[in-house]
Z-matrix of the N, CA and C atoms (Angstrom, degrees):
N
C 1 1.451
C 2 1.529 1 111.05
N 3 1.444 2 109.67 1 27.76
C 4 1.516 3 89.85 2 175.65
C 5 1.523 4 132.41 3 -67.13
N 6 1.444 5 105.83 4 -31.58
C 7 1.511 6 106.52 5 -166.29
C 8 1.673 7 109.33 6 -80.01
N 9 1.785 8 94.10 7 -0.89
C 10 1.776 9 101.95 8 173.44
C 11 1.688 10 103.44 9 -102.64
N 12 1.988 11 80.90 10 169.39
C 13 2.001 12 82.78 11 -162.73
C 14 1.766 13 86.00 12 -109.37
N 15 0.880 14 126.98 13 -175.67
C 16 2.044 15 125.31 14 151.77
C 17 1.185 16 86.64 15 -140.56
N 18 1.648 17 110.36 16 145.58
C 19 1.447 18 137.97 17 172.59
C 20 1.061 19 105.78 18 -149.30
N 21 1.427 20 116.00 19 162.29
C 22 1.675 21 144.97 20 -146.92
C 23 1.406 22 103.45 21 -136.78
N 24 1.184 23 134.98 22 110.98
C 25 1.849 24 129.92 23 -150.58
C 26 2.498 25 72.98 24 -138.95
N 27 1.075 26 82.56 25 140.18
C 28 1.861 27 107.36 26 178.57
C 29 1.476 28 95.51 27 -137.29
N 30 1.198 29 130.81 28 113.03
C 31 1.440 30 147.19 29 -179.76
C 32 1.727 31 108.33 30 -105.44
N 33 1.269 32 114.69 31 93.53
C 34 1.547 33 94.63 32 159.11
C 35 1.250 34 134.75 33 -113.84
N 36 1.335 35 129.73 34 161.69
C 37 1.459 36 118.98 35 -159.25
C 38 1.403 37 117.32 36 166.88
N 39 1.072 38 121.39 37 -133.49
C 40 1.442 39 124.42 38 148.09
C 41 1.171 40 104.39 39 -129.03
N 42 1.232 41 93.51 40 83.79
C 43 1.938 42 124.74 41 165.99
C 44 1.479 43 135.58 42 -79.70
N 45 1.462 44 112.90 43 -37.93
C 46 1.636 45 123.03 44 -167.27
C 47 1.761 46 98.41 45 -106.28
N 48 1.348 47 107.19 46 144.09
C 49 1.527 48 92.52 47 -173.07
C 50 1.612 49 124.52 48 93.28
N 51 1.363 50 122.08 49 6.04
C 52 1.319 51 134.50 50 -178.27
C 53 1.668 52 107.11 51 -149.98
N 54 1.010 53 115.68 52 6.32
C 55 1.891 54 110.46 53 170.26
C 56 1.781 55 91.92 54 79.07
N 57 1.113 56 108.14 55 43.48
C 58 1.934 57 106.34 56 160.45
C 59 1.290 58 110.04 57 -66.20
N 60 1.098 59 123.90 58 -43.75
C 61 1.526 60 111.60 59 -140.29
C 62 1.707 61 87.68 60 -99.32
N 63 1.572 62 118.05 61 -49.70
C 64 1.385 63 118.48 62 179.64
C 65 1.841 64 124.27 63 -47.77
N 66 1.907 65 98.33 64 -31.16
C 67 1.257 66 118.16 65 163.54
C 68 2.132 67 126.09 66 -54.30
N 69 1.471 68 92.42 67 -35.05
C 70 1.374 69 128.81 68 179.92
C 71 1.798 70 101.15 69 -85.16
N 72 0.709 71 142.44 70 -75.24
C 73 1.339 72 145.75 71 164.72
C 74 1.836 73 110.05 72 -30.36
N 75 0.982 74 116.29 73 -33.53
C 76 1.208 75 120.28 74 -174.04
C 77 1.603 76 104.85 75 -97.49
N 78 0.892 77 111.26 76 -44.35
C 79 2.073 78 112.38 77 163.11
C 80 1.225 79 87.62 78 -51.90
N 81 0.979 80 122.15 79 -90.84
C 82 1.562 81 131.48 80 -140.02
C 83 1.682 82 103.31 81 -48.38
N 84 1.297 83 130.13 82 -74.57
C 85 1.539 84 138.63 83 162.38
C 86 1.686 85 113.39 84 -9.61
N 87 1.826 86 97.55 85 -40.71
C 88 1.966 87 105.55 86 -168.53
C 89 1.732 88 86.13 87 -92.35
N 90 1.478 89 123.69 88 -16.25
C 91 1.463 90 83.84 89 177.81
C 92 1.812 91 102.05 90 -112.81
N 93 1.043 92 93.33 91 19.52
C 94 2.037 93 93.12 92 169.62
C 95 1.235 94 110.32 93 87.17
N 96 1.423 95 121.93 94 4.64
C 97 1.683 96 114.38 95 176.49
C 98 1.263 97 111.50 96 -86.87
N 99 1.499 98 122.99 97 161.57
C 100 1.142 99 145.29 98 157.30
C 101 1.501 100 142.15 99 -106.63
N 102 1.054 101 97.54 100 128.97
C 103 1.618 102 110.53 101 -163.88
C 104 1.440 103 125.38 102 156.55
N 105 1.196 104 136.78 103 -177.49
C 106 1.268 105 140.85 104 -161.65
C 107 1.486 106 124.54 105 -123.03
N 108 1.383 107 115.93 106 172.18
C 109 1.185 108 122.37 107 151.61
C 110 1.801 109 136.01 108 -169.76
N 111 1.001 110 98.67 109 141.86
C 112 1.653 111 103.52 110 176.49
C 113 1.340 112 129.61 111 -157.60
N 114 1.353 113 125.66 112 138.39
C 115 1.389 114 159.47 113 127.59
C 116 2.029 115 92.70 114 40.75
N 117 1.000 116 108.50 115 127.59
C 118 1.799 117 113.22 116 177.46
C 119 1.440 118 107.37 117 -123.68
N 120 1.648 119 115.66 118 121.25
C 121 1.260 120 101.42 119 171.30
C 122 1.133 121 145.30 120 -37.37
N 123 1.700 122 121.41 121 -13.73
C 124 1.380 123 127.57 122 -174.72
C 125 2.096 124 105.51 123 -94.46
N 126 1.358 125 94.79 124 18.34
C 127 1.777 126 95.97 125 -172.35
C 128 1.701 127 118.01 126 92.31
N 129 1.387 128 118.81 127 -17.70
C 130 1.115 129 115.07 128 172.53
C 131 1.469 130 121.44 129 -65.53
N 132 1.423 131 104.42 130 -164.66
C 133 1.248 132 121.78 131 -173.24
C 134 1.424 133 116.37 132 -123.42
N 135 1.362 134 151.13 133 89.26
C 136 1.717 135 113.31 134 -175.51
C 137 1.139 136 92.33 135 -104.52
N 138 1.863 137 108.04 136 166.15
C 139 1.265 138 115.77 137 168.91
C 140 1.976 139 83.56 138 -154.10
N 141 1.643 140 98.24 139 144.53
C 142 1.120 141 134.67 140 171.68
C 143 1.885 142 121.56 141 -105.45
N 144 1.226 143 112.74 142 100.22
C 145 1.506 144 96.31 143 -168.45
C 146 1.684 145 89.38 144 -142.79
N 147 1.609 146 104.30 145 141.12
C 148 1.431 147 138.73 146 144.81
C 149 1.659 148 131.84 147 -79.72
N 150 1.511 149 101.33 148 100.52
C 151 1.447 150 89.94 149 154.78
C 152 1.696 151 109.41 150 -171.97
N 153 1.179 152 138.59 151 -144.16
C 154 1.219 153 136.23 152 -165.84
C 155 1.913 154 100.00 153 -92.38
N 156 0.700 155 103.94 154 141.63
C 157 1.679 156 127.71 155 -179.29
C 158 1.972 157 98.48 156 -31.05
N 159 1.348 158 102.85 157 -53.11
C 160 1.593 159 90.16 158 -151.26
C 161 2.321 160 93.09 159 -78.95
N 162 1.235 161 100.49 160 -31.57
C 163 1.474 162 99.28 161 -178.26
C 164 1.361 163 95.57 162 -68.34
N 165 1.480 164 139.88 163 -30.94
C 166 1.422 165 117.99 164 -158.18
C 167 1.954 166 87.82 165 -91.56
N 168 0.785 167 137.23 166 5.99
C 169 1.716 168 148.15 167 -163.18
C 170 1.873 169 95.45 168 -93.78
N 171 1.629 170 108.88 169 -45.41
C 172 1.417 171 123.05 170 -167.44
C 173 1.274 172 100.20 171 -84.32
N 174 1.730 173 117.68 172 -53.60
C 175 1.378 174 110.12 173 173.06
C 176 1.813 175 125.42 174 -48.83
N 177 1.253 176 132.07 175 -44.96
C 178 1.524 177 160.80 176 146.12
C 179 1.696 178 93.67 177 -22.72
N 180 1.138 179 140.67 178 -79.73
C 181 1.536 180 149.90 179 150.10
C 182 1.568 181 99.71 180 8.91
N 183 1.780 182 98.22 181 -81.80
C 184 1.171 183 88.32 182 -143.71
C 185 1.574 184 105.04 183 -92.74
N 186 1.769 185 109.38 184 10.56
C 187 1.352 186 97.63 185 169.48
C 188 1.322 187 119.86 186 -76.05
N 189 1.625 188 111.82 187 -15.08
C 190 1.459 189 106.65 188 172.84
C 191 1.338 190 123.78 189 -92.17
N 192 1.800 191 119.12 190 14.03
C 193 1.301 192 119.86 191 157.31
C 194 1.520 193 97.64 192 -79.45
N 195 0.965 194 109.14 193 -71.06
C 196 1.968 195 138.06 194 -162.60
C 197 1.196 196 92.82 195 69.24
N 198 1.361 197 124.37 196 161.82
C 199 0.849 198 154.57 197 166.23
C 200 1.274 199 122.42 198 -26.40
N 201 1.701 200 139.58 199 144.57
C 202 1.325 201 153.56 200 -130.98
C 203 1.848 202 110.67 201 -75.97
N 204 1.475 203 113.49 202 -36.81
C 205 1.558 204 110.22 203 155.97
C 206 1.452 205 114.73 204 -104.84
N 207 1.529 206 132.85 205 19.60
C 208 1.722 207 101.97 206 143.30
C 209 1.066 208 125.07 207 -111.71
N 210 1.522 209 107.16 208 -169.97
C 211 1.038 210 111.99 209 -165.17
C 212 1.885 211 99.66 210 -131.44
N 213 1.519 212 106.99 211 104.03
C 214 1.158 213 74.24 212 164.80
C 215 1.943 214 124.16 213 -111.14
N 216 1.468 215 108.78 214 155.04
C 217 1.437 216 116.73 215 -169.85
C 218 1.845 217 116.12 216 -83.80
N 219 1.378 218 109.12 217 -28.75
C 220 1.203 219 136.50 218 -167.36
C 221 1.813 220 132.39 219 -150.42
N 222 1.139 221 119.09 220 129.76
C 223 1.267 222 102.11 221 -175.91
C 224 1.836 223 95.74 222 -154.07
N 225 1.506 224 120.65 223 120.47
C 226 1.416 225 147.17 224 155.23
C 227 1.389 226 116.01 225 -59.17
N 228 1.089 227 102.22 226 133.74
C 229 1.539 228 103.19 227 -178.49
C 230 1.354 229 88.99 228 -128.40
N 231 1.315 230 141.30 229 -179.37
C 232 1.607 231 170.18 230 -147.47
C 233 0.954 232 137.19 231 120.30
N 234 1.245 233 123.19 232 147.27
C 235 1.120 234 124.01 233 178.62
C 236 1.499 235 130.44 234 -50.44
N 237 1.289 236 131.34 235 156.15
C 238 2.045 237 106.59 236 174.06
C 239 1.880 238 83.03 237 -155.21
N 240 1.437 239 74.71 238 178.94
C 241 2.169 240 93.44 239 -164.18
C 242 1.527 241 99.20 240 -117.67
N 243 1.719 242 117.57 241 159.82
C 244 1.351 243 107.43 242 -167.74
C 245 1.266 244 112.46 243 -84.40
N 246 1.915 245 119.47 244 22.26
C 247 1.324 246 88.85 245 152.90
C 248 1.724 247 122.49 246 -108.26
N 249 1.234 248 96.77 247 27.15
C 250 1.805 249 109.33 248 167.88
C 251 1.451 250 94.31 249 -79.09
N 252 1.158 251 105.22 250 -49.38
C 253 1.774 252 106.77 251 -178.18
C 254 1.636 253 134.69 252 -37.06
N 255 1.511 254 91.53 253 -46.41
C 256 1.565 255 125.90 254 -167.64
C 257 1.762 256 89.55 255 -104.38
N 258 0.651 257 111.91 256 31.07
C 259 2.051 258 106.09 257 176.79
C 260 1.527 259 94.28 258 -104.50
N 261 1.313 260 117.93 259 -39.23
C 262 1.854 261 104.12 260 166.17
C 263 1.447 262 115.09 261 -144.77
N 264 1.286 263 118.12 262 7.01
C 265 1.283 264 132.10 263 175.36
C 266 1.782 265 109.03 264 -64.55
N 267 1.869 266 96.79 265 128.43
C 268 1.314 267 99.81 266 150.15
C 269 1.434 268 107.62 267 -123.81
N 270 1.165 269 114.33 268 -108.48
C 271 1.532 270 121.99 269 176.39
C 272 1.114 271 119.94 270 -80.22
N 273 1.115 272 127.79 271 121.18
C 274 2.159 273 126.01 272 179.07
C 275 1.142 274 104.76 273 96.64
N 276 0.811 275 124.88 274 -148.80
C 277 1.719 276 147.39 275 167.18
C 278 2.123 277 109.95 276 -135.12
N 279 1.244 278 103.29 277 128.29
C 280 1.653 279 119.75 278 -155.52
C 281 1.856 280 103.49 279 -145.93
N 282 1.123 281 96.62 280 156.75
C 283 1.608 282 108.50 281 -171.62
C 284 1.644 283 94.88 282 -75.77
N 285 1.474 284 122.50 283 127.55
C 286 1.762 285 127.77 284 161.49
C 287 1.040 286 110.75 285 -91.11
N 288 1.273 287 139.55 286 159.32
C 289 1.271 288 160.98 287 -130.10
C 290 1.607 289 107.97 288 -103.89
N 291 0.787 290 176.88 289 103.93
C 292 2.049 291 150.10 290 -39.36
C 293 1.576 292 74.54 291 -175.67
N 294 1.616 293 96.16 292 125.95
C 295 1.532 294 129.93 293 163.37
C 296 1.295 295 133.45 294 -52.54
């Protein structure tokens, strides 16, 4: 995985309850990355995704639209390692199981 990056994106807002993450799953899948996401007890959002710099740049975009009823207020980016990746990742990028 060298020529890939993994990052750790925390969305808050009014995120859960409006198809965020399914919205997120569906970016991510159209631009070929892999990785996950789900629902955080504190109302957030995380998502964990692998792929080349300029697709994970587009994915990042449109997490700070999200989807048509939220809103998001805030969004973290960082770096993460492939075993953030592999914590629920199989094939694609898919909704993980809420924090």
């Amino acid at each position: 995985m060298s020529d890939l990056e993994i990052i750790r994106l925390i969305i808050e807002g009014r995120v859960q309850g409006v198809g965020y993450r399914a919205f997120l799953v569906r970016e991510a899948l159209a631009l070929e990355l892999t990785g996950w996401a789900r629902n955080r007890r504190d109302g957030a959002v995380e998502a964990v995704a692998a792929g080349p710099r300029p697709a994970l740049d587009v994915l990042v975009d449109a997490a700070r639209r999200g989807p048509r009823l939220a809103r998001v207020d805030r969004l973290r980016e960082e770096q993460a390692d492939e075993a953030a990746l592999v914590e629920f990742c199989g094939a694609g990028f898919s909704v993980a199981p809420d924090a």
